[in-house]
C-alpha positions in Angstrom: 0.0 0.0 0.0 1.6 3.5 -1.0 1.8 6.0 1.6 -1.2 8.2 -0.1 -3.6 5.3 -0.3 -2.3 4.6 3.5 -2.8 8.0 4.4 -6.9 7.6 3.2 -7.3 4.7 5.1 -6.4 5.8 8.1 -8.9 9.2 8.1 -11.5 6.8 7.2 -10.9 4.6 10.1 -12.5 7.7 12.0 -15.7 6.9 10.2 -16.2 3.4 11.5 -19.0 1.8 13.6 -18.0 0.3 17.0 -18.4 -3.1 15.4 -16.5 -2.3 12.5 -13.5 -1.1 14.4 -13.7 -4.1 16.5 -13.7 -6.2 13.5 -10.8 -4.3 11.7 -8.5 -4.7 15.0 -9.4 -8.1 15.2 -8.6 -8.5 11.6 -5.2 -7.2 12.0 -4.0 -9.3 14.8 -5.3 -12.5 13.2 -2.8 -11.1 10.1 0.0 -9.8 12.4 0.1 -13.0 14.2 0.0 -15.3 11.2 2.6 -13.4 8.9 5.1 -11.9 11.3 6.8 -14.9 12.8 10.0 -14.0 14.5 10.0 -10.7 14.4 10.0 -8.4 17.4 9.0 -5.5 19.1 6.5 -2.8 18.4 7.4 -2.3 14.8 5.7 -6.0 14.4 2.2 -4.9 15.0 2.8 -1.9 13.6 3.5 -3.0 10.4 1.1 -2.5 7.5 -1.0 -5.2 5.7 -2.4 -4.8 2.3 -4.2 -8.1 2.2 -5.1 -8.9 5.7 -7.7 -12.0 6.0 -10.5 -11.4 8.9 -10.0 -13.3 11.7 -13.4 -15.6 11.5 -10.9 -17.7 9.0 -9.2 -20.4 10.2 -5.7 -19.9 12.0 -2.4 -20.5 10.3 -0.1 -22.9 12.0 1.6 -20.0 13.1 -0.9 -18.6 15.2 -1.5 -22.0 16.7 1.8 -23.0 17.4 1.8 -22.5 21.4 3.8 -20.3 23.5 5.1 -18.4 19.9 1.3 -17.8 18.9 1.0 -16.5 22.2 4.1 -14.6 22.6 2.4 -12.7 18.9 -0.7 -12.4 20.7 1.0 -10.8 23.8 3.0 -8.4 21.8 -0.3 -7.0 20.3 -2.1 -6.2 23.7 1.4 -4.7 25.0 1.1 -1.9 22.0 -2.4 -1.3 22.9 -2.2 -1.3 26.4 1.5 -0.8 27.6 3.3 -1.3 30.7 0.7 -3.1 33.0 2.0 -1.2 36.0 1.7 2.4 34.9 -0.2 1.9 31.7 2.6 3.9 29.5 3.3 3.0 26.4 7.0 3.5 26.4 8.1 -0.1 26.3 11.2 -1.7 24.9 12.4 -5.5 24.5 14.1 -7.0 27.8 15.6 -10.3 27.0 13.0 -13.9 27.0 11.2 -16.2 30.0 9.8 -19.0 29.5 9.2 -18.9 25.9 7.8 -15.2 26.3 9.1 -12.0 25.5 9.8 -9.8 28.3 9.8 -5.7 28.2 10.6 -3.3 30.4 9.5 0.1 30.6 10.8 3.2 29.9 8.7 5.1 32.7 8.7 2.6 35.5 11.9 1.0 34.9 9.7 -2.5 35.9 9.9 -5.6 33.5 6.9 -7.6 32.5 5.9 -9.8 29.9 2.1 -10.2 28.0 0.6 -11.7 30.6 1.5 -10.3 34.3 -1.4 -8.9 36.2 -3.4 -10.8 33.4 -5.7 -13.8 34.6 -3.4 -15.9 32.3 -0.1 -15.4 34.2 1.9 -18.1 35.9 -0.5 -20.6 33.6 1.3 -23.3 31.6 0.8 -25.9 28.5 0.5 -22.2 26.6 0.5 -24.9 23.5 -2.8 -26.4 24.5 -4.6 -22.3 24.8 -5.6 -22.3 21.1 -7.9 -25.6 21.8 -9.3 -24.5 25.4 -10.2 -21.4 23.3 -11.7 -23.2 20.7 -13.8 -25.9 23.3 -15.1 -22.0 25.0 -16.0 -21.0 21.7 -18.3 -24.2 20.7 -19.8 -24.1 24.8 -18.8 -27.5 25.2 -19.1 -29.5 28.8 -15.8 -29.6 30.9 -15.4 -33.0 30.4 -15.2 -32.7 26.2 -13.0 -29.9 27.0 -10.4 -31.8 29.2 -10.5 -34.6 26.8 -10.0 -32.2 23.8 -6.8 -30.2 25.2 -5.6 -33.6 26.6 -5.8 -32.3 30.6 -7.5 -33.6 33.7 -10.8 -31.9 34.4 -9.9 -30.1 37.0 -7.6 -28.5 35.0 -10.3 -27.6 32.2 -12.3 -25.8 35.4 -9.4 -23.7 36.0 -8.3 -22.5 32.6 -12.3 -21.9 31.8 -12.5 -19.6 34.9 -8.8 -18.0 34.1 -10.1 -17.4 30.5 -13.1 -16.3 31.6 -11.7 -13.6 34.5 -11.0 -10.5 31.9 -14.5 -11.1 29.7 -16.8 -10.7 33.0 -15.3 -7.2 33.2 -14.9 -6.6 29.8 -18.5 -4.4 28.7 -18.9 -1.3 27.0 -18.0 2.3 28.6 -21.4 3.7 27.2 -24.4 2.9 25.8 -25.9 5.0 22.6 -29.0 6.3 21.5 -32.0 4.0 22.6 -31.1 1.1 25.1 -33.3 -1.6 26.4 -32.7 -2.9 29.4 -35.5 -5.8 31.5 -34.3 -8.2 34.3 -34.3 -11.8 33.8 -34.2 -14.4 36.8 -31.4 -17.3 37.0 -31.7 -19.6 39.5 -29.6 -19.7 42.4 -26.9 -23.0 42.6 -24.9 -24.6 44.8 -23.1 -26.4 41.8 -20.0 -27.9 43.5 -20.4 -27.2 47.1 -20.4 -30.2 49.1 -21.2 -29.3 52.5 -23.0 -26.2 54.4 -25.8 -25.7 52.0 -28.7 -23.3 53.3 -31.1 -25.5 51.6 -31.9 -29.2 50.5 -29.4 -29.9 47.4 -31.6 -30.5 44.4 -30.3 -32.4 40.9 -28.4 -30.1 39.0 -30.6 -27.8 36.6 -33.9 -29.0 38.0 -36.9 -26.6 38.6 -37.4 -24.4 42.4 -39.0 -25.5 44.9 -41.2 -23.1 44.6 -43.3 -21.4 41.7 -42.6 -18.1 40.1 -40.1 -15.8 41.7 -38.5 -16.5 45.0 -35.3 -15.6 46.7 -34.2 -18.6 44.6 -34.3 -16.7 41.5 -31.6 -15.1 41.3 -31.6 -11.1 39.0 -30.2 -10.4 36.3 -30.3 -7.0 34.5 -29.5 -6.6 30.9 -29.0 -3.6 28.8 -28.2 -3.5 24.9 -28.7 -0.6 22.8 -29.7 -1.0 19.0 -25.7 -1.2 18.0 -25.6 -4.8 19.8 -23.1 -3.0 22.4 -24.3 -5.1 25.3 -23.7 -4.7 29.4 -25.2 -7.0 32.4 -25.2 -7.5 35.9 -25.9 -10.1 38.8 -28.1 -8.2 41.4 -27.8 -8.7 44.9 -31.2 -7.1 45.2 -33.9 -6.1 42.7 -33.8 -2.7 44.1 -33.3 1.0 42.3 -29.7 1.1 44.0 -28.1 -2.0 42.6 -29.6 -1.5 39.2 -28.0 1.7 39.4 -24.8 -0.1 40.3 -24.5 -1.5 37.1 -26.2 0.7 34.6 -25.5 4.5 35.7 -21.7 4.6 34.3 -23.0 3.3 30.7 -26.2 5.2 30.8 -26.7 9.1 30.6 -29.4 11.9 30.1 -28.8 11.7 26.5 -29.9 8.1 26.1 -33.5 6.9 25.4 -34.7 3.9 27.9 -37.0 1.1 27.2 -38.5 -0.8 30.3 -41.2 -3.0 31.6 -42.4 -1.0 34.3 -40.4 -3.1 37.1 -40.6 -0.3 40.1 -36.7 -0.7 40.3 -35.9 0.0 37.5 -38.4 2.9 36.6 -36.7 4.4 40.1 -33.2 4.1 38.6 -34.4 6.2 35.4 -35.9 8.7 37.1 -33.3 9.1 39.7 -30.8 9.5 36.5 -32.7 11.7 34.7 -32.9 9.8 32.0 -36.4 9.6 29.6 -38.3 6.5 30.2 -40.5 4.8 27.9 -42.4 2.0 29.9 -43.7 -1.0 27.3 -46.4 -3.3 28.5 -45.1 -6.8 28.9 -44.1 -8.3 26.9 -42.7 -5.2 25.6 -43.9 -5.6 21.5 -44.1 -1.8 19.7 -46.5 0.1 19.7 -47.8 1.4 16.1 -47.5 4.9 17.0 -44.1 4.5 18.7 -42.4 1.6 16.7 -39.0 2.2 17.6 -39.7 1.8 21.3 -40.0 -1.8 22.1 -38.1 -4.4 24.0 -37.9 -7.1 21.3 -33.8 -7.0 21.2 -33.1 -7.8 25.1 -35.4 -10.3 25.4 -34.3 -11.8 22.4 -30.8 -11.7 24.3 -32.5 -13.2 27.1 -33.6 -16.4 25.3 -30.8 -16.8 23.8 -28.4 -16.7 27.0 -31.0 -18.7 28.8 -30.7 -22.1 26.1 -27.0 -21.2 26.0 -26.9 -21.8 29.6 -29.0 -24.8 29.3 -26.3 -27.5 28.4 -24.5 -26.9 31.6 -27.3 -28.0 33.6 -27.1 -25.2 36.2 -24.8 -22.8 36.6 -23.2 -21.9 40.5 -24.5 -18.4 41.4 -20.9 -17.5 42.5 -19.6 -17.9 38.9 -22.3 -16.7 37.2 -20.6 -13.5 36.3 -18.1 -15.1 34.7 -20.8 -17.0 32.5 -22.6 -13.7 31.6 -19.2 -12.2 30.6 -18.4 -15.4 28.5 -22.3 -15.1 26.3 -21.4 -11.4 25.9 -17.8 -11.7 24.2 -19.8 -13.6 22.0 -22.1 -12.1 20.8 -19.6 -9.5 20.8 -17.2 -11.1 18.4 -20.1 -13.0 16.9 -19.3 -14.4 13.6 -15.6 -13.1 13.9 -15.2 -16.0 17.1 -11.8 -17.4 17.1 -9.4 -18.6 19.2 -6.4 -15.7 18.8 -9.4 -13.5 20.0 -10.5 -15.5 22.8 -6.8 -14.8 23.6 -6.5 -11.9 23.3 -9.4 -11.4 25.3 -8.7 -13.4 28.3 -5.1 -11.5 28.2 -7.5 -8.3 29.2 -7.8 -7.1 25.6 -11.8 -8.6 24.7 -14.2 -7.0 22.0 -15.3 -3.8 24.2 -11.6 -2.9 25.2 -10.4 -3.0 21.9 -12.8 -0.3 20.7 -12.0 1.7 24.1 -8.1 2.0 24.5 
């Protein structure tokens, strides 16, 4: 690409959606990684690519070949993000650790490598990430998992939990323009506790004990706005205070919100300032207002809710991690792969690479 053509693309990159710059970085790791084998430092990623493939196609060997693909991986979230201790971006090469590059940086003086203060550090068989990040991306049981990567099961919790550490934090800093946001109910599990239950333990994923809702059902607010950008919560309470716990950093004045009427979360709105448009259930359009409706976050909910079903309950303390795993998802939706799943469990998923 000649430097005039080069200098076009890069005023149009201003012009992009969320998901198309999100799709265009992901695109240029999957290229970096697969055609820059050996080379080093910044310059690497840096580098520019006329005929970069998108990163739904399947990896090269290179970006599956262990600790190097991750060591490529690792150099593109250092660029982005920088010295993990200080967050500047003044970083230079400091020598190799087991089978990573290390840097050191020129503001701190402190050396680190792609994964410290990551989820990911300290973990080994780096070879075997690309296939644990494949097994994440099909939702298959920990028991295919471990038998796919070739590891006990135990072993297949762990890395699911340490993959899944960044992408529970990982949502959008904002939501635009109209956003829809209803609760949903999962219920609460014990999944894996084997003594000092408050209740009577139950067979995994069968019904309450009692019908309707109950302090078994445990809340869940969602909010998606009508770009897909997508941010949830587990509640400790249905109350106006938690929801506003999770939604009043993404949500301002500006914005237009969608509801069902739920006392909480009308409170929340009008405690914002925000302009409420309250839908009877189940939330269809109404002919004179047919932009206000609540037909995209329930869709969401049906479609997290038969996700969740073939783990036949999930434990309430890691659901968080389960709702951040369904939203990189449908984040990088058909642009899943496993350098992304990386990337993202190295603290770089789908909403932080359109933020930093």
């Amino acid at each position: 690409m000649d430097a005039g053509t080069f200098e076009i693309w890069l005023r149009a990159v201003r012009s992009l959606t969320e998901a198309q710059r999100r799709q265009a970085f992901q695109a240029l790791a999957s290229s970096e990684a697969a055609e820059t084998d050996g080379m080093e430092g910044p310059a690497a990623w840096r580098r520019e690519s006329a005929d970069a493939e998108p990163i739904a196609a399947a990896p090269s060997p290179a970006v599956r070949d262990g600790p190097g693909a991750v060591a490529m991986l690792g150099q593109c979230k250092v660029d982005r993000i920088g010295c993990p201790h200080c967050a500047h971006l003044g970083v230079v090469r400091w020598g190799t650790a087991s089978g990573l590059p290390r840097y050191r940086c020129k503001a701190c003086a402190r050396t680190f490598n792609a994964l410290t203060k990551t989820p990911l550090a300290k973990l080994r068989m780096k070879e075997k990430w690309a296939t644990q990040a494949e097994a994440m991306i099909a939702g298959v049981s920990l028991a295919k998992a471990a038998r796919r990567c070739g590891v006990h099961p135990a072993t297949a919790f762990r890395w699911r939990h340490r993959f899944l550490a960044a992408l529970a934090g990982d949502k959008p800093q904002a939501l635009a323009g109209i956003v829809e946001g209803d609760e949903t109910f999962i219920l609460e599990s014990f999944k894996g506790k084997r003594s000092g239950l408050p209740r009577k333990s139950r067979k995994r994923g069968s019904v309450s004990a009692k019908r309707g809702l109950s302090a078994e059902q445990i809340p869940v607010i969602v909010a998606r706005d009508r770009q897909g950008a997508t941010t949830d919560a587990v509640l400790p309470k249905l109350d106006r205070a938690s929801i506003a716990a999770a939604l009043g950093h993404v949500m301002t004045p500006a914005n237009t919100f969608c509801c069902d009427g739920g006392g909480a979360i009308v409170a929340f709105a009008r405690r914002a300032g925000i302009v409420a448009h309250v839908l009877p259930r189940p939330g269809k359009p109404s002919p004179t207002a047919p932009d206000f409706h609540l037909n995209n976050v329930n869709a969401y909910h049906g479609r997290l809710k038969e996700w969740l079903r073939r783990f036949h309950g999930v434990a309430t303390k890691n659901l968080a991690n389960y709702l951040g795993w369904r939203r990189a998802l449908e984040a990088f939706g058909q642009n899943a792969a496993p350098d992304a799943m990386i990337l993202g469990a190295m603290g770089l998923g789908p909403y932080q690479q359109t933020t930093r």
